[in-house]
N, C-alpha and C positions, 0 to 999 in steps of 0.2 A: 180160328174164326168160324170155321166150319162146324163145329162141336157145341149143342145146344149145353153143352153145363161147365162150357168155357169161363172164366171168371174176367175176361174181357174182351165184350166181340165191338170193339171200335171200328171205325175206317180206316184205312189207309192213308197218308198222305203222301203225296211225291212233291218232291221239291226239285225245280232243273232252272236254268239259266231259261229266259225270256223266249231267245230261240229256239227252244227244244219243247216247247208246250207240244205244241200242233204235231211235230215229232212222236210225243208220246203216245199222243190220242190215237194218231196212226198205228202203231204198234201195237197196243193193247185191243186194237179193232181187230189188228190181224190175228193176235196170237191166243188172248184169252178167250176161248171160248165160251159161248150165249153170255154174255155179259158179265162174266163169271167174278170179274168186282164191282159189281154192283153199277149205282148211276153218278156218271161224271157230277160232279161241283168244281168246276172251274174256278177258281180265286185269285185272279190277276185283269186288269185292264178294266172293259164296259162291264163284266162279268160282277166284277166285285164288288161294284156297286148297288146293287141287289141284293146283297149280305150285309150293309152297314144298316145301324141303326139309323131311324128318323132325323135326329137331331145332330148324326157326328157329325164333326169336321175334323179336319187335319189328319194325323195320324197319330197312333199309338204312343211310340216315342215322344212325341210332342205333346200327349194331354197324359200319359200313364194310365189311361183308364181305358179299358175294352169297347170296341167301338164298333163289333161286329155284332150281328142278331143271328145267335144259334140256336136260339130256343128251339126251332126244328129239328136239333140234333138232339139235343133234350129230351126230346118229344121221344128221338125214336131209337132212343139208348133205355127209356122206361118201355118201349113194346118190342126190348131185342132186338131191333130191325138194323139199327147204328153200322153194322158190320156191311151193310148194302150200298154202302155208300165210298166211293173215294174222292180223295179232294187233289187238282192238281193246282198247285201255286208257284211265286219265284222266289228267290232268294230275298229277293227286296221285300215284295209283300210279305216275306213270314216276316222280315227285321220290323215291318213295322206297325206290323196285327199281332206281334208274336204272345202280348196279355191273352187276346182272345183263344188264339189258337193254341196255346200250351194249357187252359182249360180243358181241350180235350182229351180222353183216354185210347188215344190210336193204337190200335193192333200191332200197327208198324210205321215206319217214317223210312223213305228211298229218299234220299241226297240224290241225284244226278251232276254227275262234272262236278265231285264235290273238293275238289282242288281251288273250287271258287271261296274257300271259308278254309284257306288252310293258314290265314292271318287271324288268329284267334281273339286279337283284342277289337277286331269288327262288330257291329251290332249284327250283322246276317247269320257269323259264325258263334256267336252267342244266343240266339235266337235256336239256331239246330239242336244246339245245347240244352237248351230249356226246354226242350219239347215234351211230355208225357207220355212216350212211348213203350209198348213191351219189346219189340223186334227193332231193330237198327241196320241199313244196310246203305253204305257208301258203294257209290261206282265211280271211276274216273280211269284216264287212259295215261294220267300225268301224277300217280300219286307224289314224285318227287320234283319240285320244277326247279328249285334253285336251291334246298339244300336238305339234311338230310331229316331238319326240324318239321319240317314240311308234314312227313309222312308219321310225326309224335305228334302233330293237331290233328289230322285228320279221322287218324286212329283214335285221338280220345275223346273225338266225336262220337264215334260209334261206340265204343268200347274203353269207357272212362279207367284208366290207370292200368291199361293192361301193357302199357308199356313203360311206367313205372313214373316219376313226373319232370316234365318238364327239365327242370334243373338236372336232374340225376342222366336223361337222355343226351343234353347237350355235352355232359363233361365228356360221356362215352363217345358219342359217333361227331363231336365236331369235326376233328380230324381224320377224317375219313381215311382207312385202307381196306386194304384186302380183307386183312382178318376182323377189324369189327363189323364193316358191311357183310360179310359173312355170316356172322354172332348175329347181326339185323335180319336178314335174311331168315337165320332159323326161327328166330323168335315171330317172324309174322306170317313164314308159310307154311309150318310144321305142325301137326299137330299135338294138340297141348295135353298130352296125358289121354283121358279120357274124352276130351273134348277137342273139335275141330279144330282147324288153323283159325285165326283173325284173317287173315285175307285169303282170300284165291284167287288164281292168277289167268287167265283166257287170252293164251297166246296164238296170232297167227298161224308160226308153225302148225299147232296141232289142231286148229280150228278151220284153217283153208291152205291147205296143203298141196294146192294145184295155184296159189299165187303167186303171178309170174313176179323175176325180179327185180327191184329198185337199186338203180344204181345213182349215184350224188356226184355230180363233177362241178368242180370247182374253176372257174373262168378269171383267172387274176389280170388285169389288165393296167398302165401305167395312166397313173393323172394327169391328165391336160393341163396346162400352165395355169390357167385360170382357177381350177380347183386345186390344185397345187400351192397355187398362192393365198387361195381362201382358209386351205387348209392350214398352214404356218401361222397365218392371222391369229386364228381360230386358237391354235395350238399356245401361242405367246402369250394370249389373257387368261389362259387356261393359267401358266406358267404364272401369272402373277396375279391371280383371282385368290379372295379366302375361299372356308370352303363352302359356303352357299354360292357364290361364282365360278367357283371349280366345276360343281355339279350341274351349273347350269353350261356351262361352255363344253363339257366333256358330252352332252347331250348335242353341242351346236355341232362339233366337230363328226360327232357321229351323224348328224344331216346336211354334214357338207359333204363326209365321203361318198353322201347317195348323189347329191349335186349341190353345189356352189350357192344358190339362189339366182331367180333373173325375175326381176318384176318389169323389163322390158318386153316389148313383144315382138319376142324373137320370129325367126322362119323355124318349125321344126326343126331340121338340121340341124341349124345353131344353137339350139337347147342342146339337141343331144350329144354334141362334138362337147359341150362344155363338161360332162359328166361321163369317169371311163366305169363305169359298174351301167350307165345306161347305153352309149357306144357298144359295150359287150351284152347288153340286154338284145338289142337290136339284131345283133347278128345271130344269136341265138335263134330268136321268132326268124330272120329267113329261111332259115334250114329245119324251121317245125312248119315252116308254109310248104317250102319243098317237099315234106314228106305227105303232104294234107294232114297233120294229125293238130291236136285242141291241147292248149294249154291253161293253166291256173297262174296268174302273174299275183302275190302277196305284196300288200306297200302297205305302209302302215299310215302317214300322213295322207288327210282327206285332199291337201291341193292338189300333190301330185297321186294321185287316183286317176282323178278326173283328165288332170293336164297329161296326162301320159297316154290315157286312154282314148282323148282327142287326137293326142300325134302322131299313135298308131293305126288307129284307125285310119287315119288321112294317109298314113305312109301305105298300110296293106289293103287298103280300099277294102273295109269291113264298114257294112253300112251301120252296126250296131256292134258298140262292144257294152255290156253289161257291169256293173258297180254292184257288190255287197258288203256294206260295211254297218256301221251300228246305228246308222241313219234310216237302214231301209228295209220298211213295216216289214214285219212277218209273212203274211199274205205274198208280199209282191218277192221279197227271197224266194220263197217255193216256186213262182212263176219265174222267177230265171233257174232255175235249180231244172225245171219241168225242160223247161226251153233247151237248155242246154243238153241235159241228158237225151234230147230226142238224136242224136246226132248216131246212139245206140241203135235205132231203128232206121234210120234215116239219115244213111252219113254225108254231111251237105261240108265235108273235107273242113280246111282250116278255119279256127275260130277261135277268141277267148275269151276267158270271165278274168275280173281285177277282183280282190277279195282281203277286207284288213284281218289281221294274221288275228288278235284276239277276238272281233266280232263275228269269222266266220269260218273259223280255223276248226269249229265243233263242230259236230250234229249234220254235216254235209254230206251228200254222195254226190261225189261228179266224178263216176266209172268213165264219161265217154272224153277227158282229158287223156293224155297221157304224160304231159310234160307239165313240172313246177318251176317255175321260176320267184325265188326269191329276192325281189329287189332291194327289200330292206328287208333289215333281219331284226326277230326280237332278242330278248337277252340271253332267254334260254332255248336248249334243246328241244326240252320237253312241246313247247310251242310249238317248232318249229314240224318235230314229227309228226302232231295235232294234225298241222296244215296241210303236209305232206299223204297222211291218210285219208285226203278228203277225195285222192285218186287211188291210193293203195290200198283197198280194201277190199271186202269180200263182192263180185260182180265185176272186178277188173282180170278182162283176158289177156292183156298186154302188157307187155314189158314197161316201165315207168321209170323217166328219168329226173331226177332232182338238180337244179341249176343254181348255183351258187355264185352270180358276178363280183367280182372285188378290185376295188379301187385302189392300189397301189401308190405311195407317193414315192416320188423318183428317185428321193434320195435316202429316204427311211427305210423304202424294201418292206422286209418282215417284221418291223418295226409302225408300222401304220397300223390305222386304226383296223383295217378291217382285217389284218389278219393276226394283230391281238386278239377282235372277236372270233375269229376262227377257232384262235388253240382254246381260249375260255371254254367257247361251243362244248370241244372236245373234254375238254377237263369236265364239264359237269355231265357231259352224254356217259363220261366212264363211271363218275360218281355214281350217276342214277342207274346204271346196268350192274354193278356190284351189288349195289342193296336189293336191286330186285330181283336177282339171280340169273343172270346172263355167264356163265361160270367161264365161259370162254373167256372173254375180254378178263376176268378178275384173274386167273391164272395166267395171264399173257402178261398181266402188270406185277402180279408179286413174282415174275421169272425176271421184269427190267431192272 
């Protein structure tokens, strides 16, 4: 881009998740120096609206006709200048400006958390696809989340057929072991003859090597009658559901092991005695209040957010506990984000945030947490670790603990739901540390 006899000095585009705009703008303020890509064009929200033409309406998808006024870009692609310019956008707006925007001739295109497009028959992740770019570069902390196809879209976003297609991928690593996530492994971090690897890999170890360490204990506790009973319910139309009912009850059951339902209005206590993964939640936060140290509590349903966050509140006499989930602006995230991390300069002892595991599981720093409690869990690992790094990362001096409560039914045992999701968990954590080269775990498994 730098090169006046370059044969294309376009902009840049960065594409991130909704949340991570304001993120970027910070970062590229800190790190590239004197403006060194040129002047922001924002393309999401009030912003965007100042790039549509006069008369659009709708969007793209909807009318197939370009609906953006580039002609400025035009303008300054005939005096050179085009390369001055970057543009930061979301996933959604490219899905749905993507005529306009694949018009242009970009220098390069950054995917951010591009795990969000690793479902390829998506308009978002066909949209990246289409884009006019010379340069291609994917970032994400989750290239593998639930299998091993995951990491054949992602790549052939970047880098069309370099892992050969679709079909031919699947036959090979469906069945995942040792030896082809190995053969996976070499083929994406090794270099390829003459030319680079397709990915690189920026691991903690060698990146912050003074990070103290995460240890994960698991809290199993037995079901109270009541969820116990709700549970078998649950369990029996599961048993004789098709399978549009199956999947819909195999979902219930998995939000009764968090708790039963009460649309009565209970005394605190008696919510919580009805549910043993919150009983064991409970206990947990007394002995993170005992230490004064800040926790991260993950739920993923918006009621119980709120409703939890009311009970504890009222149990630990915290005059404010804080919500971040996919409800809340931008703006006002960073000011709980601010809020909280003050606790680093000014430690004001025990305190927490509630936070849904995919709305704010990314782009986070809360160094001044040290403890995670998952109360409900998502399907995969990968998620989960997301969330977990939102305390363990570079800026944390403390040792960090990860809380796993689980609800046990009395007479199923290891047979319950949630410690089916447990071995799951682990089966797909081993999957994704084989393919991306954790060689411990993968020769401890071809030795079982």
């Amino acid at each position: 881009m730098k090169q006046p006899d370059a044969a294309n000095r376009g902009p840049v585009l960065i594409v991130a998740p909704t949340s991570l705009l304001r993120n970027w703008e910070q970062e590229v303020e800190h790190h590239v120096e004197g403006r060194g890509f040129g002047s922001l064009i924002r393309l999401d929200g009030g912003a965007l609206g100042s790039q549509k033409r006069r008369e659009a309406q709708g969007t793209e998808t909807q009318s197939g006709l370009p609906l953006l006024d580039l002609d400025w870009l035009d303008e300054a692609f005939e005096d050179g200048r085009a390369h001055r310019y970057w543009l930061l956008t979301t996933y959604t707006t490219l899905a749905n400006y993507q005529h306009s925007l694949g018009k242009i001739p970009l220098s390069a295109i950054v995917t951010g958390e591009i795990q969000n497009i690793k479902n390829r028959s998506t308009l978002a992740s066909k949209a990246v696809e289409a884009m006019n770019a010379d340069f291609r570069i994917g970032l994400t902390g989750t290239p593998i989340e639930n299998a091993a196809i995951d990491l054949w879209t992602i790549m052939d976003r970047i880098a069309p057929s370099s892992l050969g297609s679709g079909v031919e991928f699947r036959e090979r690593y469906a069945a995942p072991n040792a030896e082809n996530m190995a053969e996976l492994h070499t083929r994406v971090f090794t270099d390829r003859g003459q030319m680079p690897p397709l990915g690189l890999r920026r691991l903690k170890e060698e990146v912050a090597r003074d990070l103290p360490a995460k240890r994960r204990y698991l809290h199993p506790r037995l079901m109270p009658k009541v969820q116990a009973d709700a549970y078998d319910l649950a369990q029996l139309k599961l048993a004789n559901g098709g399978p549009g009912a199956a999947l819909k009850m195999l979902h219930h059951i998995r939000s009764v092991s968090v708790h039963p339902g009460d649309t009565e209005a209970t005394l605190p206590e008696q919510f919580i005695a009805k549910s043993a993964r919150l009983d064991a939640v409970i206990d947990i936060l007394r002995k993170i209040k005992e230490a004064n140290e800040r926790v991260l509590v993950f739920i993923e349903h918006r009621d119980m957010q709120f409703r939890f966050g009311e009970i504890v509140r009222h149990m630990f006499g915290l005059s404010k506990i804080d919500v971040i989930n996919g409800d809340t602006p931008i703006p006002r995230r960073q000011d709980i984000v601010n809020r909280f991390q003050q606790h680093l300069k000014t430690d004001g002892g025990f305190d927490m945030l509630i936070l849904g595991p995919k709305s704010a599981g990314t782009g986070l720093t809360l160094t001044a947490a040290t403890h995670v409690i998952h109360l409900s869990r998502w399907w995969n690992p990968a998620v989960e670790e997301q969330c977990n790094d939102r305390v363990h990362r570079i800026g944390q001096s403390r040792p960090v603990s990860v809380h796993i409560p689980m609800a046990l039914h009395p007479e199923l045992g290891a047979q319950s739901f949630d410690s089916l999701l447990q071995s799951l968990m682990q089966r797909k954590r081993k999957l994704a540390e084989q393919a991306l080269g954790l060689w411990e775990t993968t020769k401890l498994m071809s030795q079982a």
